[in-house]
Every structure is written in C-alpha cells, then in structure tokens.
C-alpha positions as CSV (number, residue, x, y, z in Angstrom):
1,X,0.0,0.0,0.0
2,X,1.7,3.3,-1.1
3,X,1.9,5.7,1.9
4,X,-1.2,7.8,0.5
5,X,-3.1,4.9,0.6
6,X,-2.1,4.3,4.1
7,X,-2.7,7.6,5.1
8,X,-6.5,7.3,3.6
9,X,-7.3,4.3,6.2
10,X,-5.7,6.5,8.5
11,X,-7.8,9.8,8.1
12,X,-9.9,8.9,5.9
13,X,-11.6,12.1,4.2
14,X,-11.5,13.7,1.0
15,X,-9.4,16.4,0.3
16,X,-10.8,20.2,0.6
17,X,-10.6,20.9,-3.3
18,X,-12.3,17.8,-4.1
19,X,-15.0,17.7,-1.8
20,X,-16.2,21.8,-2.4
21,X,-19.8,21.6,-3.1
22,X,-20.5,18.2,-1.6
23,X,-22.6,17.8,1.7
24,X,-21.0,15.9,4.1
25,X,-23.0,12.9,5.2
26,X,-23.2,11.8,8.9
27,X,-22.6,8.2,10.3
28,X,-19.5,7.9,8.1
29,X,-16.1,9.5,8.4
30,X,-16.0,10.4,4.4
31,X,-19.2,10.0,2.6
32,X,-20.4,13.2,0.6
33,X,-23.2,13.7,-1.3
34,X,-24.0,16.1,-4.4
35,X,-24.7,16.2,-7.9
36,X,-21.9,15.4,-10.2
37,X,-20.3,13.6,-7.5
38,X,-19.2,11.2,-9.4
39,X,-17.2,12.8,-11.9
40,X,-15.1,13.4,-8.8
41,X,-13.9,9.7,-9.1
42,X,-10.9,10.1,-11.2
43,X,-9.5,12.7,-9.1
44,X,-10.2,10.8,-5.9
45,X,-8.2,7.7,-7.2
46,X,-5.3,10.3,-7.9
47,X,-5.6,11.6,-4.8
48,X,-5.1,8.3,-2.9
49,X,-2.1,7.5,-4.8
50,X,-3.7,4.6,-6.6
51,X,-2.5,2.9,-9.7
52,X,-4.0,-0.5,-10.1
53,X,-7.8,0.1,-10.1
54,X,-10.4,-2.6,-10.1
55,X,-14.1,-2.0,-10.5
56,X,-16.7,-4.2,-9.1
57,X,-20.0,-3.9,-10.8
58,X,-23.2,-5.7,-12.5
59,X,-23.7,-6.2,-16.3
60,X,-25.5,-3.2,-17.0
61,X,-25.8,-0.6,-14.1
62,X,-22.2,0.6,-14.9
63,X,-23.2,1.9,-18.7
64,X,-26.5,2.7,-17.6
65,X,-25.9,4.9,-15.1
66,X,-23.3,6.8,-16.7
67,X,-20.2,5.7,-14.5
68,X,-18.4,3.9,-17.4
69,X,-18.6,7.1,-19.7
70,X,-16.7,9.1,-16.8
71,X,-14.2,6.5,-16.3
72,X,-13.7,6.5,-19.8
73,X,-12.1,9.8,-19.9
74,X,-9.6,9.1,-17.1
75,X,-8.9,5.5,-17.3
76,X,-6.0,5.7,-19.5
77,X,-3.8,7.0,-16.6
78,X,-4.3,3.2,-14.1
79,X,-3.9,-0.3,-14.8
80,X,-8.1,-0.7,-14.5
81,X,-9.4,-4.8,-14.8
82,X,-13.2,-5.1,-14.3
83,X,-15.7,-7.5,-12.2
84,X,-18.7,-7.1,-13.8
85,X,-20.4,-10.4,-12.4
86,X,-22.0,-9.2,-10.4
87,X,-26.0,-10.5,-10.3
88,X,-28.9,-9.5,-7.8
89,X,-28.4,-11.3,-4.6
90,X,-25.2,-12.4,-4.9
91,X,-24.1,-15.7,-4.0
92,X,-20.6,-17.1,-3.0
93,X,-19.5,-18.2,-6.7
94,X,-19.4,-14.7,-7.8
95,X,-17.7,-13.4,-4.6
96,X,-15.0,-16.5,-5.4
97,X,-14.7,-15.3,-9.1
98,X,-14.3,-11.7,-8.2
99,X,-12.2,-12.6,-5.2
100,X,-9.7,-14.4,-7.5
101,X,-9.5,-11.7,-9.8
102,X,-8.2,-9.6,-7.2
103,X,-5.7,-11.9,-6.0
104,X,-4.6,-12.0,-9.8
105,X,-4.5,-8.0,-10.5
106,X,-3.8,-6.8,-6.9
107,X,-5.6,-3.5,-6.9
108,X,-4.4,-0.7,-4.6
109,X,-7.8,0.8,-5.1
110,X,-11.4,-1.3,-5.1
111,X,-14.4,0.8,-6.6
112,X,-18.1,-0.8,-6.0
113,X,-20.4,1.0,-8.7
114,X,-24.3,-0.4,-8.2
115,X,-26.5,-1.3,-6.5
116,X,-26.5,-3.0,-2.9
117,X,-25.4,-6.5,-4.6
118,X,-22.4,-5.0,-6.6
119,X,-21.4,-2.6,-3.3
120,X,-22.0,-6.0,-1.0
121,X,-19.5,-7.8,-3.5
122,X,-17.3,-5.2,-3.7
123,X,-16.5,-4.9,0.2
124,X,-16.6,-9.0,-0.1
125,X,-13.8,-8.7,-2.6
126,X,-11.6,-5.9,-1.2
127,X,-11.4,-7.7,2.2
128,X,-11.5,-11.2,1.2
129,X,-9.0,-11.0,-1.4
130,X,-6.7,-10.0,1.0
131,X,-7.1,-13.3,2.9
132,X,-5.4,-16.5,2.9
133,X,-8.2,-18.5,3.5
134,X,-11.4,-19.5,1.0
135,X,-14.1,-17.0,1.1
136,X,-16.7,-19.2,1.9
137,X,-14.5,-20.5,5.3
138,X,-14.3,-16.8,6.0
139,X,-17.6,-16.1,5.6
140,X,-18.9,-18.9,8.2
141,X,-15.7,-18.0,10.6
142,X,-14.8,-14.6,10.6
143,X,-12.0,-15.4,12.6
144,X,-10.4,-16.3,9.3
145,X,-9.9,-12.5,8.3
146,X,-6.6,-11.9,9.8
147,X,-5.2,-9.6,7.4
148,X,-6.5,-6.0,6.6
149,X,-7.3,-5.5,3.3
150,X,-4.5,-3.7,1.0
151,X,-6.6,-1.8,-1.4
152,X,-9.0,1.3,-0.8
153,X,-12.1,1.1,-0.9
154,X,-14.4,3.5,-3.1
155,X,-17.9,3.0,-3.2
156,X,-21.0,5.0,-5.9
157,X,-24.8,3.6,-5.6
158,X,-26.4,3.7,-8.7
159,X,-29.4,3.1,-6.7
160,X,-30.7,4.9,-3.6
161,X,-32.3,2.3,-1.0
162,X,-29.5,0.0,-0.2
163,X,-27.3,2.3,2.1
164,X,-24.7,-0.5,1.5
165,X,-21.9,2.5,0.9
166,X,-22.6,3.2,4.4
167,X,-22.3,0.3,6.2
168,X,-19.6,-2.4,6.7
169,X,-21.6,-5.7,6.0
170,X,-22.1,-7.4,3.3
171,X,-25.0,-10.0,2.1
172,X,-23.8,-13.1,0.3
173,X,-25.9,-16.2,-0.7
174,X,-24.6,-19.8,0.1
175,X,-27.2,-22.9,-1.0
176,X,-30.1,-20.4,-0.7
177,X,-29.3,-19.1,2.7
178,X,-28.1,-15.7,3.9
179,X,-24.8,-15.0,5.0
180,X,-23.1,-11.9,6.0
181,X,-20.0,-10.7,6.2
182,X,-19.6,-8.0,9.0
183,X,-16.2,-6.6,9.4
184,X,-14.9,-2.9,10.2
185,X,-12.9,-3.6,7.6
186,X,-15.4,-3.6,5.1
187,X,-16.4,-0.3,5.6
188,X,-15.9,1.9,2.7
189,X,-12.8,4.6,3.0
190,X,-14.7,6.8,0.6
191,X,-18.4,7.0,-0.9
192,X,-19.7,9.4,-3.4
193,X,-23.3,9.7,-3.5
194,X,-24.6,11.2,-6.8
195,X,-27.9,11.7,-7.2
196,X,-27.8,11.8,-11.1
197,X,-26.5,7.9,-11.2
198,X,-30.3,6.9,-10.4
199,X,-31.7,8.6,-13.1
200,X,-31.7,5.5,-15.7
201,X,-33.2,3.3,-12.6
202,X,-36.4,1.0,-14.5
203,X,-39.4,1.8,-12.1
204,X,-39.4,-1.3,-10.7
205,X,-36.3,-1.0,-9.2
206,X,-36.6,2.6,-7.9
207,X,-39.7,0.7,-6.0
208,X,-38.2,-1.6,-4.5
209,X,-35.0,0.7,-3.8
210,X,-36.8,3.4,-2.1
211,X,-39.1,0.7,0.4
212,X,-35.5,-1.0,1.3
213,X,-34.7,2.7,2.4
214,X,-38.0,2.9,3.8
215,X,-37.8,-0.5,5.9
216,X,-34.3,0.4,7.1
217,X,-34.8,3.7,8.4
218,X,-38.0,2.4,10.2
219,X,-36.5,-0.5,11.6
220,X,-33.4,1.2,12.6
221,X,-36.2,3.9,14.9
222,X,-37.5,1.0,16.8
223,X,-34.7,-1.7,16.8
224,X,-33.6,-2.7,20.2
225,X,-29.7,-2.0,19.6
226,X,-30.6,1.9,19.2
227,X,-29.6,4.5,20.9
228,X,-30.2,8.7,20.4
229,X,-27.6,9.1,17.9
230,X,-29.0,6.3,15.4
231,X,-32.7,7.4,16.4
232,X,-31.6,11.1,14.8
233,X,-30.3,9.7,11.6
234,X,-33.5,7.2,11.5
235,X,-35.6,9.9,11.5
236,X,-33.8,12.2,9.5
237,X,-34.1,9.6,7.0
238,X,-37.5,9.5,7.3
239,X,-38.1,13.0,6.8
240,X,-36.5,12.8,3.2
241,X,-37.4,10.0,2.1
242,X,-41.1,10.0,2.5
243,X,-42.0,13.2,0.5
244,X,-40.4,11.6,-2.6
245,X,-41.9,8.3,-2.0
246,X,-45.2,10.0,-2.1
247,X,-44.7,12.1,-4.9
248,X,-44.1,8.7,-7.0
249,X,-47.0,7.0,-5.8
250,X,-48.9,9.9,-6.8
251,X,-47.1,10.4,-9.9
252,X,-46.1,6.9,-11.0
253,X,-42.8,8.6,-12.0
254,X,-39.5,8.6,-10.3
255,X,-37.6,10.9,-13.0
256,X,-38.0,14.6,-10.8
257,X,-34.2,15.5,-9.6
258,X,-35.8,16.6,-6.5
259,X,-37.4,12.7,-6.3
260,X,-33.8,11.4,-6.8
261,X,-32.3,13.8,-4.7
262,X,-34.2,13.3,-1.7
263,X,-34.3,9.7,-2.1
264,X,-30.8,9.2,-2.7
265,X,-29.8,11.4,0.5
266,X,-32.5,9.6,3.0
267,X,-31.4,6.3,1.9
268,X,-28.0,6.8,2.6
269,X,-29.0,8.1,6.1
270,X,-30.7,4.9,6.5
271,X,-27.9,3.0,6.0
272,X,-25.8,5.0,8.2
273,X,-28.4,4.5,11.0
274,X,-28.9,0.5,10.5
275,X,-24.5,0.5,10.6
276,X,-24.8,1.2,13.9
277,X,-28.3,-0.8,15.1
278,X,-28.8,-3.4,12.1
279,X,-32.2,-4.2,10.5
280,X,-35.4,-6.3,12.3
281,X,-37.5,-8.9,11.8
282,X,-38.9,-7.5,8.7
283,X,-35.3,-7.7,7.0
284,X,-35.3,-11.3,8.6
285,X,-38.2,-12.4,7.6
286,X,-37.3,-11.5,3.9
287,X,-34.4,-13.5,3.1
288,X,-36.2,-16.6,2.6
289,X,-38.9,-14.6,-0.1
290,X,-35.5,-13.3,-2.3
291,X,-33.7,-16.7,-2.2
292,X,-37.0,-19.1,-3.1
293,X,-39.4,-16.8,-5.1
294,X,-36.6,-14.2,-7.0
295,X,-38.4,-11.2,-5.3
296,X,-36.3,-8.0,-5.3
297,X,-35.3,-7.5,-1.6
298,X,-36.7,-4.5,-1.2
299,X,-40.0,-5.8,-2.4
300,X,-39.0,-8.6,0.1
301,X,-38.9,-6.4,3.2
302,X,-41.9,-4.8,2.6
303,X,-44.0,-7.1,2.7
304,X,-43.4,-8.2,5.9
305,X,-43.1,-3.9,7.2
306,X,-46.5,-3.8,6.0
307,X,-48.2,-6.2,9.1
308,X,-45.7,-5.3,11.7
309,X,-46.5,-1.8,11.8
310,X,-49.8,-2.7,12.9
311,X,-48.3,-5.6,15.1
312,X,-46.0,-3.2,16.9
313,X,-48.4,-0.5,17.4
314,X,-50.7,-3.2,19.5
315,X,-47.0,-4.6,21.5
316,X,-48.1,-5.7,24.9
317,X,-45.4,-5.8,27.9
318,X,-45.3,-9.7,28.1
319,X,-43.9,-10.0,24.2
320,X,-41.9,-6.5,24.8
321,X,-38.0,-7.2,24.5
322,X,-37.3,-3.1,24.0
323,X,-35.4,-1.7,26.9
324,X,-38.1,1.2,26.8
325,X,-41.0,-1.1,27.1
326,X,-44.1,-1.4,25.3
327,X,-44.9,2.0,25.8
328,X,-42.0,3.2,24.0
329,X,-42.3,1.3,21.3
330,X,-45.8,2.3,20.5
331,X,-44.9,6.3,20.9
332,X,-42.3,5.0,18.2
333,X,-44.7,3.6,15.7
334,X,-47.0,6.5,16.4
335,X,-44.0,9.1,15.2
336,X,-43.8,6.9,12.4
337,X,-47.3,7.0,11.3
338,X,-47.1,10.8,12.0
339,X,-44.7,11.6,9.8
340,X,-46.0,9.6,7.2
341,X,-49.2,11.2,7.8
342,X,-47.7,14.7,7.2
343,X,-45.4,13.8,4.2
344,X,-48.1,11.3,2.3
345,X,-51.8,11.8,4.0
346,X,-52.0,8.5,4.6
347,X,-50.4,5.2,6.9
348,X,-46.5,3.8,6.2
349,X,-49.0,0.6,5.4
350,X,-50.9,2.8,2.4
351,X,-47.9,4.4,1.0
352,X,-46.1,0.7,0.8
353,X,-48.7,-0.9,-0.6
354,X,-49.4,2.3,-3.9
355,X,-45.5,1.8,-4.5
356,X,-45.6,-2.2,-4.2
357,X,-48.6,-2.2,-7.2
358,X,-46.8,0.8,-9.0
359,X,-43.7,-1.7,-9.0
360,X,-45.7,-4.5,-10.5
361,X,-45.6,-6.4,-7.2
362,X,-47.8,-8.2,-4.7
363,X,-49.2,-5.6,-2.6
364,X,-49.5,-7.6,0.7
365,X,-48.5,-11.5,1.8
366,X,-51.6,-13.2,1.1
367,X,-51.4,-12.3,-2.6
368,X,-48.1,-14.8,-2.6
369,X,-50.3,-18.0,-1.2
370,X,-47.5,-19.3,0.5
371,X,-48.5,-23.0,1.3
372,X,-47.9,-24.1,5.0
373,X,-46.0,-26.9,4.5
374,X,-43.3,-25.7,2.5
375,X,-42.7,-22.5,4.3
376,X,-43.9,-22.7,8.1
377,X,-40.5,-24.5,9.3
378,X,-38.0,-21.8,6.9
379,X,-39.8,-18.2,8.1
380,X,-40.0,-19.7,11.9
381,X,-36.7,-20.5,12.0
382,X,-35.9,-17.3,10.8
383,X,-38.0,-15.7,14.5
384,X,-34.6,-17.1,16.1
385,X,-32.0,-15.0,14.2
386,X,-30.2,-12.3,14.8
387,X,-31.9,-9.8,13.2
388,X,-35.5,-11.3,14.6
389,X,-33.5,-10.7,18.2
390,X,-33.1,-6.9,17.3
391,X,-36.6,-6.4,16.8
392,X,-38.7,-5.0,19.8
393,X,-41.4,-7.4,19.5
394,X,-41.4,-11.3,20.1
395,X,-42.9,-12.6,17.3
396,X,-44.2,-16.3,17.2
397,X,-45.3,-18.9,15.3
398,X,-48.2,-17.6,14.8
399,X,-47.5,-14.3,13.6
400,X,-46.0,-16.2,10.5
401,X,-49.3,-18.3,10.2
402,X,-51.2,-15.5,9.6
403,X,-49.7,-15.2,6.1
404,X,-49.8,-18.7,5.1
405,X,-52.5,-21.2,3.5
C-alpha cells in the first residue's frame, strides 16, 4: 500500500478541493453527497495515490448509469481490470470469481459502482481478497480475516435504497441461505453519492430501492440495539425519504431531480443508521422470499413492514423485549405513522402498498399463497435469528401463520 493509501485508512476524508460543493453525510467518516459527485472519481483515485484500479460492478448498471462514460475519460492513466459479475443477490461463486480476480491484478484501489449486490460484492472482494483463507471458510468464521485489506475502498450507488456505501456488511448467498459478512474492515474509505446515477433506474427497481430505504430507516427507529444518535439519523431519514416516496406514488414517475435527490440522501442516512443498530425482523423475515421466489429485496422487506407496523403498534409488555417497554415502542410507531401522515396523507402501510402495485408487485403476503408446508419451518426459524432478536417485539409462530395457507 503506497503511503497515500495508508494515510486514507488512517484519516480517511477527502481532500478540501475535491470535496467543495459536496454535503458531508453523517454516520461515516467520508461519505459526501452532491450532484456530479461522481465525476469526482478520477480525481479521488489520484488523490489516494492509486495505480491498479479494479471496479466491481453488474452487467449493466455501470453503462446505464453513466459511470463507465466518466471512467472513460480518465482511465487511460491506471492499470483498470473489471468484475462485472456481479448479479442481484449475490451468491458465493461470484464473490470466489471476483475474489480471485483480485488476488490476480492486486488492486491498490477497489471501486463498487451499483446497486446494494455489486457494493455487497465489492466490500466482499476488497477484504476477502486479502485473505489466505477460501471466502466461503471466511464467511462462516470470521475469525479467518486476519489480514486487513491492501486496497482502498471507493464506493457509488447507482441506486438509492440500499445504504450498503454506508455500512460495513455485506449480504452473500450460500445454498439459498443468507450469509453476512460484517467486518470494520469492510467499511468503505470513501463514498460518493450522486444523485444523477439513479436517473436511468427501470421503475421497478426505484420501487423496491426506495421501500428497502423505507424499511431500514424504520427498523433502525424502533430496533432494540438503538440509541439517540441512530434514532436522529432514522428519523432524518425519514423525513426525506417520505415526500419523494409519495410524490411517485402519486405520480407513478420517479424521473424529478428533486425525487432522486431526496431519495438518494435519506437512503443513505438509513444505512448510516442500520451501521450502527442493524435491520429487524422484517429484514429477517425476507431473506427466505429473495432466495425461493426471486423477489427483489426491497419488495422482500416490505412485505413483511406492511403487518408489523400494525403488530407493533398493539405490543403488549409480556412480548416486549425493548429496553423502553411497550410503551415506547408504541410512541415509536406512532411518530412513524405521523410523519407519514404529514409527508403522504395516509399510513406507512398505504404508501407501501401504492409503490408495491406501482412496482408490479404483490401488494401484501396473502397475494403470494404461500403454502404451509413448504414455508412454516423456513420463516420460523428465521424468529430465532439475529436480526429477529433486534426487533422489539417477540414474534411467534403464529405471527408467521397469519400469512400462510
């Protein structure tokens, strides 16, 4: 690592002439936000002293969202290779692949442009390539990370729902079942949020982008691990990302600058909040709809933040495990519903379900017919994870029978 590199993981925050119009964003020690923030990126990379640049990314979000046309005009300067295997939900043979790229080109500088899967595979491959050990051994014993990771890390959603620039875990797939990789280390060092990357988002993924963002910033409020600090950026991601979420259920569109805007900036406060408190049940309830049925994660979570708004509002002290007691977590759902209120006219549960038909999608559980004997034992068993233990209510059984036939 050359010593600017070093010096990055040390402090790491952009310089003053490269960061002049950018809004700082909390929760992270050098995340900025701002138009045009990505044709920062080739002067960032010079700044950090980097000359062996490898980009993770999907198949198409790289063109589409106008990153590879900006690269394009810089590239020439780096040794730049390219991991553009990247596929929704990734899974451990495309962390492998990109993993052994890296050990092949050894990048001094990693760059994640995408959505949550290609920022997820990113950190996966900046850290993990840095490791003796196989991914997959790593991923099941994180003990196996002994080395820190050589190259920077550089992170650009094309997306804005995810907030996976912000935090420092990482979703990968193994035989249908969630795993996560959650390291310090796989924190980004720097992540430029641009509003304009989102612009060629189809609807359907803006949809399901924007109620991930939704889901987190919600869950983060009431989540058992959170504290004042987190609560602020919850609901300060609230606050922006509810007027845009309304304004394309209303509109059907997602193309205003001021939709992207605010989107893009509230999502990224969610995932700043849900770094420090991690997601609830409705994130782990979810996992099992992506991995079986192919539903988009956001869409996923949704689903299941649609009923336990109304299950939390009516949490009684026996099933309570929130330090502040039912109580609390009612005056919590109830600032929720306010806001919502204010920004849509309507419930959290209305607005979700206007995007999830505007996005093509099932607009509550039952519409999926999940059959009891195929999914009762998978969702239950996902009541005893860790995510299921961050959320403020004990859920049962039966709360998952509810939903199935």
């Amino acid at each position: 690592m050359s010593e600017s590199l070093l010096a990055l993981h040390e402090r790491p925050a952009l310089p003053d002439p490269l960061s002049a119009g950018l809004q700082p964003l909390p929760g992270h020690p050098a995340a900025y936000l701002g138009e045009g923030a990505a044709a920062r990126l080739g002067a960032v990379i010079e700044a950090l002293g980097g000359r062996r640049v490898l980009f993770v990314h999907g198949p198409t979000s790289y063109r589409r969202s106008g990153v590879g046309e900006l690269v394009e005009r810089w590239a020439g300067r780096y040794r730049v290779e390219h991991f553009d295997g990247v596929r929704p939900n990734p899974r451990i043979a495309q962390v492998r692949e990109g993993v052994a790229l890296a050990r092949r080109f050894g990048p001094d500088v990693v760059v994640g442009v995408g959505g949550g899967s290609s920022l997820d595979v990113a950190k996966a491959v900046a850290v993990l390539g840095a490791q003796p050990a196989d991914p997959l051994d790593c991923l099941r014993d994180p003990g196996l990370v002994t080395r820190p990771r050589s190259a920077a890390l550089v992170l650009l959603p094309t997306t804005a729902g995810s907030g996976s620039e912000m935090t420092r875990f990482a979703t990968v797939y193994v035989e249908g079942r969630k795993h996560s990789l959650d390291l310090a280390q796989a924190r980004a060092d720097l992540v430029l949020v641009d509003p304009r990357l989102t612009s060629s988002l189809p609807r359907r993924d803006s949809v399901a982008s924007g109620l991930d963002a939704l889901a987190q910033a919600v869950e983060s409020y009431w989540s058992v691990s959170a504290d004042g600090g987190s609560r602020a950026l919850a609901l300060a991601a609230l606050e922006r990302l509810l007027p845009p979420l309304a304004h394309a259920a209303r509109t059907g569109s997602f193309t205003d600058p001021g939709v992207r805007a605010g989107l893009a900036h509230g999502a990224s406060l969610a995932g700043a909040a849900i770094d420090f408190t991690r997601t609830t049940a409705a994130h782990a309830l979810s996992y099992e709809l992506t991995a079986r049925l192919g539903l988009a994660h956001g869409t996923a979570v949704a689903l299941h933040l649609d009923w336990l708004m109304a299950r939390h509002a009516a949490l009684t002290e026996a099933e309570c495990r929130h330090p502040e007691g039912a109580a609390g977590v009612r005056r919590r759902v109830a600032t929720v519903q306010r806001l919502a209120e204010e920004a849509t006219g309507g419930s959290v549960e209305l607005l979700v379900r206007r995007l999830l038909t505007l996005g093509g999608q099932p607009a509550g559980l039952r519409e999926l017919a999940l059959p009891a004997r195929s999914w009762r034992q998978p969702l239950t068993a996902a009541l005893t994870s860790n995510r299921a233990g961050n959320n403020p209510c004990v859920l049962t059984e039966d709360d998952v029978l509810r939903f199935l036939v």
